[in-house]
N, C-alpha and C positions, 0 to 999 in steps of 0.2 A: 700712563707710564711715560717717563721721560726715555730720555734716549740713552745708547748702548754702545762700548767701545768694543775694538775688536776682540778682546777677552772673554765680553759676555757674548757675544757673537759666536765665538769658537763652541762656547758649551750648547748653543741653540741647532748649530750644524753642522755634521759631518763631515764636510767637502774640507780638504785644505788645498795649499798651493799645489798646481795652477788653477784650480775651479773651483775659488771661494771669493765669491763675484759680490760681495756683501762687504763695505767697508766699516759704515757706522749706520747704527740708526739713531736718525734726529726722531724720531716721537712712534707710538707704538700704544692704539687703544683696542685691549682683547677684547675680540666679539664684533670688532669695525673696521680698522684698518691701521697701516704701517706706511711711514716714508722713511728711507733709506736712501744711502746715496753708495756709489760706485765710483772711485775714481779711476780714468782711466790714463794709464800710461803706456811711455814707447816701446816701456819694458816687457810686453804680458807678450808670453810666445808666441802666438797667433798672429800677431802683428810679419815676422819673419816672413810669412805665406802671404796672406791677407790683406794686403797688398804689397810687396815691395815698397812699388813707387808712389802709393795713395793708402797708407795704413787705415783700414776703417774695419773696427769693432766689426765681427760675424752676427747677422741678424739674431740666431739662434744663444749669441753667447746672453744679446740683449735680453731675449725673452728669459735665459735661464736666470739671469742675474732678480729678475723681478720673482720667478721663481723660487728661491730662494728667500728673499723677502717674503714673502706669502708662507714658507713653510715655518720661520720663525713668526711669523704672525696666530700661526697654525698652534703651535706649540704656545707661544702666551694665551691663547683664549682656551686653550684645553690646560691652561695650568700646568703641565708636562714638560719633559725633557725628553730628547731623544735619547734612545738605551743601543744596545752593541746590538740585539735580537729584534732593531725594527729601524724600517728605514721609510724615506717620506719620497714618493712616489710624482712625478708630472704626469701625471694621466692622460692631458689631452689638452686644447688647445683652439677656439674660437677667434673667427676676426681680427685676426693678426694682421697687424698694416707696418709697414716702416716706413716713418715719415722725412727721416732726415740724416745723410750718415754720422757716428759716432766716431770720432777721432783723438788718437793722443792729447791729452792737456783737458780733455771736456769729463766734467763730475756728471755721472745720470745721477739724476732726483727719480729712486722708484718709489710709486707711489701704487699700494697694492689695498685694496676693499674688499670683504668679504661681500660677496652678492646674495651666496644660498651655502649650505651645509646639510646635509641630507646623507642618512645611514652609512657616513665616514669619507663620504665623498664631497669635498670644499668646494667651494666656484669663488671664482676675483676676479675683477672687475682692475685691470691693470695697466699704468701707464708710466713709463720711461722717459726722464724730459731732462734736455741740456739746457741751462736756461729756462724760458719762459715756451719754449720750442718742443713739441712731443716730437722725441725721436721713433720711438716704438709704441705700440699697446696691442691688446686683447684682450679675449678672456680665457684666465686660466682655469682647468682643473686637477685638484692635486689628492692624494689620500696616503693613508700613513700605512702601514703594512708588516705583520711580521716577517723577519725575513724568510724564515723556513714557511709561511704560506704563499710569499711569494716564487718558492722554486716549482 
């Protein structure tokens, strides 16, 4: 599949402003993997806190952003869309390293692979890069969930 502007993006996932960490995706093969990219500015609220005087992207916003990635990945290989009665779930989270900070003006390249898929539960194989540079990676676990089984 080619890639995806923020329109088709909106119908893939729920999150909007401030926690829709998915700008475009450049390419998207269901069953393998996705790259997307993030860009990031001076503007996203977080920044206010996060450092006043040295703005750098929250580790966690990095991992959610690839996150996110992985669940529209999730959704093209299961052919689906997400509905108002089901939401897509981070489960959990392996080998998370951050390698370099993320800063206003720098695009992440997420780069998300499925590893395993096993009775609704995803695995990805995940890496966040400015440049030629991994800022973040790990590996994710994600699963999709009705909402009323999740209360």
């Amino acid at each position: 599949m080619t890639g995806m502007d923020i329109g088709q993006i909106l119908e893939y996932l729920p999150h909007r402003y401030p926690f829709l960490l998915v700008d475009r995706v450049v390419s998207c093969e269901p069953g393998k993997d996705i790259v997307a990219l993030k860009n990031v500015t001076i503007n996203e609220p977080y920044f206010q806190g996060h450092f006043p005087n040295y703005p750098v992207m929250p580790g966690v916003l990095i991992i959610e952003s690839m996150a996110q990635a992985a669940a529209i990945l999730t959704f093209h290989s299961e052919k689906a869309r997400p509905d108002k009665n089901s939401v897509y779930f981070f489960v959990g989270i392996d080998n998370a390293r951050f390698k370099k900070p993320v800063v206003p003006g720098d695009t992440l390249r997420l780069e998300v692979a499925i590893t395993r898929h096993v009775r609704g539960i995803w695995k990805f194989a995940a890496r966040a890069l400015v440049g030629d540079i991994v800022a973040a990676e790990g590996e994710l676990m994600c699963t999709v969930r009705s909402i009323r089984a999740a209360e």
